[in-house]
C-alpha positions as CSV (number, residue, x, y, z in Angstrom):
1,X,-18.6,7.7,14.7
2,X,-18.2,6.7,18.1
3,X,-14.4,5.8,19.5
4,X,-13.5,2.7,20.5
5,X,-11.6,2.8,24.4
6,X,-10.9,-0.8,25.8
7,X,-12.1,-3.5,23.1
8,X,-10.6,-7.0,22.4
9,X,-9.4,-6.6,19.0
10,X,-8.1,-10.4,19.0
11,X,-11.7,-11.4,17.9
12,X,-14.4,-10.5,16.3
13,X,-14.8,-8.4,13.1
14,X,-14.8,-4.6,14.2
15,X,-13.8,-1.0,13.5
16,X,-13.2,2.2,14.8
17,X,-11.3,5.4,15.7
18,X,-8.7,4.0,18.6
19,X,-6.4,6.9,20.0
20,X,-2.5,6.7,19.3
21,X,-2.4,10.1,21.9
22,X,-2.4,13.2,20.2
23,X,-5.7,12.4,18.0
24,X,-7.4,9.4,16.4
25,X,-7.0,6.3,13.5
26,X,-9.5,4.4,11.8
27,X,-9.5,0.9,11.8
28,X,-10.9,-2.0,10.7
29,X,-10.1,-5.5,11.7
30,X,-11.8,-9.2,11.2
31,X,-10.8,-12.7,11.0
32,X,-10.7,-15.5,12.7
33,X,-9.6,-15.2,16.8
34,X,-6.3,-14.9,16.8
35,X,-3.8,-17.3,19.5
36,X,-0.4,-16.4,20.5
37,X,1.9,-16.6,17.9
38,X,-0.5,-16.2,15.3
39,X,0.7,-13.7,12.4
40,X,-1.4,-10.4,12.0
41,X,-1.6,-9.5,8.8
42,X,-1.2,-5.8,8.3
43,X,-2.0,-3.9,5.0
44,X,-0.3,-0.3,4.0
45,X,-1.6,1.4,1.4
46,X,-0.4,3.8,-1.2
47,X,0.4,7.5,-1.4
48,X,-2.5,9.3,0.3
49,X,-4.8,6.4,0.2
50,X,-7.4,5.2,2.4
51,X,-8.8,1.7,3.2
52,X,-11.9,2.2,0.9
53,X,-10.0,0.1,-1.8
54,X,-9.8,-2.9,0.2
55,X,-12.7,-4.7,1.5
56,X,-12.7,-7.3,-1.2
57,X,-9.1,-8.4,0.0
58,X,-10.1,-8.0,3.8
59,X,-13.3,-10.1,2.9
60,X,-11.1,-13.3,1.1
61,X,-7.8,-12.8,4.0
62,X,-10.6,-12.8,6.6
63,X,-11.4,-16.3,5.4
64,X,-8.2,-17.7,7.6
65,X,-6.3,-15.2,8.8
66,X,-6.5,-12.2,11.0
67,X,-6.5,-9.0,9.3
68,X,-6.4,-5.1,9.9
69,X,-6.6,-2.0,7.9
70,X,-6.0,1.5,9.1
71,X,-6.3,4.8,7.4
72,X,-3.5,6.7,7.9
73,X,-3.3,10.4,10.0
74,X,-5.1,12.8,8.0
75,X,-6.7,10.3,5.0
76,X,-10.4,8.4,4.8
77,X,-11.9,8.3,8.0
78,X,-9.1,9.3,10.4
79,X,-8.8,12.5,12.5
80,X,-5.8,15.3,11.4
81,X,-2.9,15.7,13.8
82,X,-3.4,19.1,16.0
83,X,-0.6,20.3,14.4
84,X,0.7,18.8,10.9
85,X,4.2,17.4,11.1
86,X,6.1,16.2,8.2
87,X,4.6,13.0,7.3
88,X,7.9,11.3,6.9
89,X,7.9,7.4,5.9
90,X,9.8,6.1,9.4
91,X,7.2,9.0,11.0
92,X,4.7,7.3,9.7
93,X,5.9,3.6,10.4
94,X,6.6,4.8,13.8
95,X,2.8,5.9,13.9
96,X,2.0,2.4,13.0
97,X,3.7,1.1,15.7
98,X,2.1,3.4,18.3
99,X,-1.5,2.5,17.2
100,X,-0.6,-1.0,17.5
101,X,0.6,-0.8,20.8
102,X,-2.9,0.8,21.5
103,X,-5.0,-1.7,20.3
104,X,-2.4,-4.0,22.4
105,X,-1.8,-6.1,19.1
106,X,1.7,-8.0,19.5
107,X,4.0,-9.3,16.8
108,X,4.4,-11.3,14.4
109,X,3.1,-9.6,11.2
110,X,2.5,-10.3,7.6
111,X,2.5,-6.8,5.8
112,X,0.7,-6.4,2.7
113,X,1.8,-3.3,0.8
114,X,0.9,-1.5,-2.1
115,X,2.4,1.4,-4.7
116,X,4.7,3.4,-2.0
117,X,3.2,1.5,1.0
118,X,6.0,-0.8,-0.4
119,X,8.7,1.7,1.1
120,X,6.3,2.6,4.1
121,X,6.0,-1.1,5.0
122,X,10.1,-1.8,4.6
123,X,10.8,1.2,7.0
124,X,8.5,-0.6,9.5
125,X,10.4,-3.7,8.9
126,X,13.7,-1.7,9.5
127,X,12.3,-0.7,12.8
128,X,10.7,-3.7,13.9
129,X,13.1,-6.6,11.9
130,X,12.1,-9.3,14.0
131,X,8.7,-8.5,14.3
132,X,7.6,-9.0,10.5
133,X,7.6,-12.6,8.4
134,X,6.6,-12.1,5.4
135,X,6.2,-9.5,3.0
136,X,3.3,-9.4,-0.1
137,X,4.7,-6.6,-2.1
138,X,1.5,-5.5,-4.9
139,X,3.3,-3.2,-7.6
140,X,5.4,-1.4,-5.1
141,X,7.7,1.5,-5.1
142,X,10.8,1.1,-4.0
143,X,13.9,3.1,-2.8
144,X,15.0,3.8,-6.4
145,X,11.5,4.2,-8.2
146,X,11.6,8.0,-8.3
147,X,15.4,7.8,-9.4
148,X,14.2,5.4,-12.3
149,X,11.1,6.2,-13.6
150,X,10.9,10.0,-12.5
151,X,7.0,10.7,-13.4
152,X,5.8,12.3,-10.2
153,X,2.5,13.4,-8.9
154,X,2.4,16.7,-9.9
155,X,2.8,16.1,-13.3
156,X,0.4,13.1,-13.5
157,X,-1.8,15.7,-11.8
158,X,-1.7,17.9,-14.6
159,X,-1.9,15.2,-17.5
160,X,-4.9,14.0,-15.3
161,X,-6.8,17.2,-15.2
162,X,-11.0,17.2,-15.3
163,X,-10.1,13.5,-16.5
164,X,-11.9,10.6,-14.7
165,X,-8.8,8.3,-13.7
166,X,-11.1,5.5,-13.1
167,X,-12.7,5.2,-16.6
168,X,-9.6,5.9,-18.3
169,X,-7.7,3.8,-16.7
170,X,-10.3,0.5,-17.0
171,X,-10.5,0.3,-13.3
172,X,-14.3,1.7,-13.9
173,X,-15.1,-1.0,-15.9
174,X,-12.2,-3.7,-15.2
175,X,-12.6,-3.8,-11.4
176,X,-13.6,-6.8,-9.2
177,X,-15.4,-5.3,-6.6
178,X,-19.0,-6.0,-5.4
179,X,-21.7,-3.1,-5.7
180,X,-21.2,-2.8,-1.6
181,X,-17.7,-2.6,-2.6
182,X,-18.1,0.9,-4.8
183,X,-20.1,2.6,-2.7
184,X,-18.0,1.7,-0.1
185,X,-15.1,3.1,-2.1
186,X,-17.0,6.0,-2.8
187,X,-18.3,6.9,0.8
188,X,-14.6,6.4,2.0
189,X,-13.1,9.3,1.9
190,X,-12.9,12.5,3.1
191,X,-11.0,15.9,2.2
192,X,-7.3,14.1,2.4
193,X,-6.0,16.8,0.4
194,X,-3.8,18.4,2.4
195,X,-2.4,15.3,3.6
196,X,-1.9,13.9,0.0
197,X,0.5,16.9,0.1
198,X,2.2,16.2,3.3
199,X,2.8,12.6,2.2
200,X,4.1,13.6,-1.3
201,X,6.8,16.2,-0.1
202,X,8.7,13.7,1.9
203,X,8.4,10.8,-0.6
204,X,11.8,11.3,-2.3
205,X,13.4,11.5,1.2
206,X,11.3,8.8,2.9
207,X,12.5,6.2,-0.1
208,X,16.3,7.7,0.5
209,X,15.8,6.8,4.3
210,X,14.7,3.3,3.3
211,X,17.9,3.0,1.2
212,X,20.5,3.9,4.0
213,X,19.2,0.3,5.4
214,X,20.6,-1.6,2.2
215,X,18.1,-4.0,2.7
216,X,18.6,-6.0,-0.5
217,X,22.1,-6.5,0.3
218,X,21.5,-8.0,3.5
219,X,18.8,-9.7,2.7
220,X,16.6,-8.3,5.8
221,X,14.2,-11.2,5.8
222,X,16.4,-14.3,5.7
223,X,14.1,-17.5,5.3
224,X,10.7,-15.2,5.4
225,X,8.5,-15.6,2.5
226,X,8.1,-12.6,0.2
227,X,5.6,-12.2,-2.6
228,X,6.1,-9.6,-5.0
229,X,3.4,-9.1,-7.6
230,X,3.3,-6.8,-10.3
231,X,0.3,-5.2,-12.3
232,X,0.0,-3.8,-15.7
233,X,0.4,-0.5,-15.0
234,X,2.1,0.8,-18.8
235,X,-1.3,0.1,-19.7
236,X,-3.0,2.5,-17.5
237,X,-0.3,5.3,-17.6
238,X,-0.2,5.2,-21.6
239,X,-3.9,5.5,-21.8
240,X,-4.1,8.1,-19.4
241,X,-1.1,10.1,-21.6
242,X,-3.7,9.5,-24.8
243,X,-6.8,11.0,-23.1
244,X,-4.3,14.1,-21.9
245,X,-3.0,14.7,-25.4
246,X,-6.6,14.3,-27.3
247,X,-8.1,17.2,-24.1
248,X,-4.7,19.4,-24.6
249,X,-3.6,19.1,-21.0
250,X,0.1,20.1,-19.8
251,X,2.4,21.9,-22.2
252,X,3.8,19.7,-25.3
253,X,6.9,19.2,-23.5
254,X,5.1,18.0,-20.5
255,X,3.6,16.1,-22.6
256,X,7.2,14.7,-24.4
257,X,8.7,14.6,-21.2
258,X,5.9,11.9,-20.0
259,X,6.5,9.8,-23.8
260,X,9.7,9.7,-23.2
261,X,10.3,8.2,-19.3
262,X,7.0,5.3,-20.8
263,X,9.2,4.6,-23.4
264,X,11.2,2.5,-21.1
265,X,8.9,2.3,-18.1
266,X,8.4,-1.6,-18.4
267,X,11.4,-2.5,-18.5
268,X,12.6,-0.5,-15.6
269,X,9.6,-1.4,-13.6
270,X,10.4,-5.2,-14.3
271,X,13.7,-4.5,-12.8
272,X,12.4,-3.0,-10.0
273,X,10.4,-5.2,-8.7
274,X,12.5,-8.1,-9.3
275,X,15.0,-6.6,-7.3
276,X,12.4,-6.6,-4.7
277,X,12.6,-11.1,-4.5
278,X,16.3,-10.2,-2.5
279,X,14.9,-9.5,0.6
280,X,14.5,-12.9,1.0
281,X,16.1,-16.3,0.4
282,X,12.4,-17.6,0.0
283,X,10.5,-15.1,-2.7
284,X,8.6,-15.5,-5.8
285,X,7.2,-13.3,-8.4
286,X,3.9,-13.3,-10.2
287,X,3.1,-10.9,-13.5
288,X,-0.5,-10.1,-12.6
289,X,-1.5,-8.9,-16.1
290,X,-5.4,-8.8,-15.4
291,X,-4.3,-5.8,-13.0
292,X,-3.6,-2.1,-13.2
293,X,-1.5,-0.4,-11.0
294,X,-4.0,-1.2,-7.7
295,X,-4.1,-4.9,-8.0
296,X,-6.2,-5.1,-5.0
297,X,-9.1,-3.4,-7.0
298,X,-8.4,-5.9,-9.9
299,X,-7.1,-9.2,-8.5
300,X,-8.3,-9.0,-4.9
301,X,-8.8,-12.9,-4.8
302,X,-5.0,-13.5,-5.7
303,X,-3.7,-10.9,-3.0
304,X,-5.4,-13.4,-0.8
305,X,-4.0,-16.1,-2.2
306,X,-0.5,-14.6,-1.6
307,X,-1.2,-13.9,1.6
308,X,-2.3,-17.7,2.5
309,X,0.7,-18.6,0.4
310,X,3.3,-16.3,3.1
311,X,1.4,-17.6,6.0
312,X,2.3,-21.6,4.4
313,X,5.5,-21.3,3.7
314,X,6.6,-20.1,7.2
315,X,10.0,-21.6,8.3
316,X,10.1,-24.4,10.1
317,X,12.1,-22.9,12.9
318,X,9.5,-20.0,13.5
């Protein structure tokens, strides 16, 4: 893959690794040209995932606004650190920052976030508060989703074990992707598992961080549009909790212990991401119920039409 040194990343569809110093990102970026003051919309994706969900929504965003997608240090098609650090959430906003600088892309940005990208993206905003306006939050986690729904990784590892997540889950056969799409999903990524791990230690402490900002409270993003869209994602968890109990995986009380934080996942989750529409006095909230859990996959088209919506409903005075 060759590296990319001084290229105008204002115009033009284009992609490649772009140094942030101590080793090298992935990136891809189109749209149209982009003039001063334009907003660059920026997309951070979930827990130890790369770009290679996302070309449908970079393909429809593309349409009229500037976008860019990264992997992340360590996942899809970006280079390891020399020496792994924790992957903290404001370490990793902080690294967004830097590779922005580097491909000498200046504020303003519309993030669009996804699953814990939604806590990633918010501890970019707390760095960089008057660099972001708007916010398109797609069935995020944040600072109090491990408090109130506590089903973590490791044990929707286990329930998920020799099961195919994608077929069980509908997204196999439920998606909205082109064929180009797939394969590009599929030829995406590489071995990110020891970065998955990284990024997964320091979840519970990166979403702590996040709340020592009290966002909500102050409202962080005054008049700035925020969309916060939620998928259907008691749908995939209880079938993947079916297809573990028919195969045996997990102990029973694993098992039970999974049953009983679904039994009031919904309702939790509703609350949570509602609570989401206080970061700003101009928010709005969709039920995407066509969607799982990655509503990009799903609903691309209406990601983009929340992002056109953010970029029209700018305040006046910006």
């Amino acid at each position: 893959m060759a590296d990319v040194a001084e290229v105008d990343w204002q115009s033009g569809d284009k992609s490649g690794l772009v140094s942030i110093g101590t080793h090298k990102l992935f990136v891809k970026i189109a749209g149209p040209t982009r003039k001063p003051g334009d907003p660059l919309v920026l997309v951070v994706t979930g827990l130890g995932s790369s770009i290679s969900s996302w070309p449908s929504v970079v393909r429809g965003c593309s349409r009229f606004a500037r976008i860019l997608v990264y992997d992340r240090t360590g996942l899809g098609k970006s280079e390891k650190a020399p020496s792994p650090s924790p992957r903290t959430g404001e370490a990793i906003a902080q690294e967004l920052s830097t590779l922005l600088k580097a491909m000498k892309l200046e504020p303003p940005y519309v993030l669009v976030t996804q699953s814990y990208g939604g806590v990633l993206g918010r501890l970019f905003l707390a760095q960089r508060p008057k660099d972001v306006v708007g916010l398109c939050l797609l069935d995020t986690n944040q600072e109090r989703t491990y408090i109130e729904r506590p089903i973590d990784d490791t044990l929707l590892g286990v329930m998920l074990n020799g099961i195919d997540y994608y077929e069980v889950s509908g997204m196999r056969k439920n998606h909205k992707l082109s064929d180009e799409d797939v394969a590009a999903m599929a030829d995406g990524d590489g071995d990110d598992t020891e970065y998955v791990a990284l990024e997964t230690k320091d979840y519970a402490s990166s979403a702590d961080a996040l709340a020592a900002y009290k966002q909500f409270d102050n409202r962080v993003l005054g008049d700035y549009p925020v969309s916060v869209v939620r998928g259907d994602t008691i749908r995939e968890l209880n079938a993947i909790l079916k297809a573990a109990t028919e195969k045996g995986n997990g102990t029973e009380e694993q098992r039970a212990q999974v049953a009983r934080v679904l039994k009031t996942f919904d309702s939790r989750e509703e609350k949570l991401q509602r609570e989401q529409l206080r970061l700003s006095s101009q928010s709005r909230y969709f039920y995407a119920g066509n969607s799982g859990h990655n509503v990009q996959v799903y609903q691309p088209n209406l990601v983009a039409d929340e992002v056109r919506w953010i970029l029209d409903t700018q305040p006046k005075s910006s």
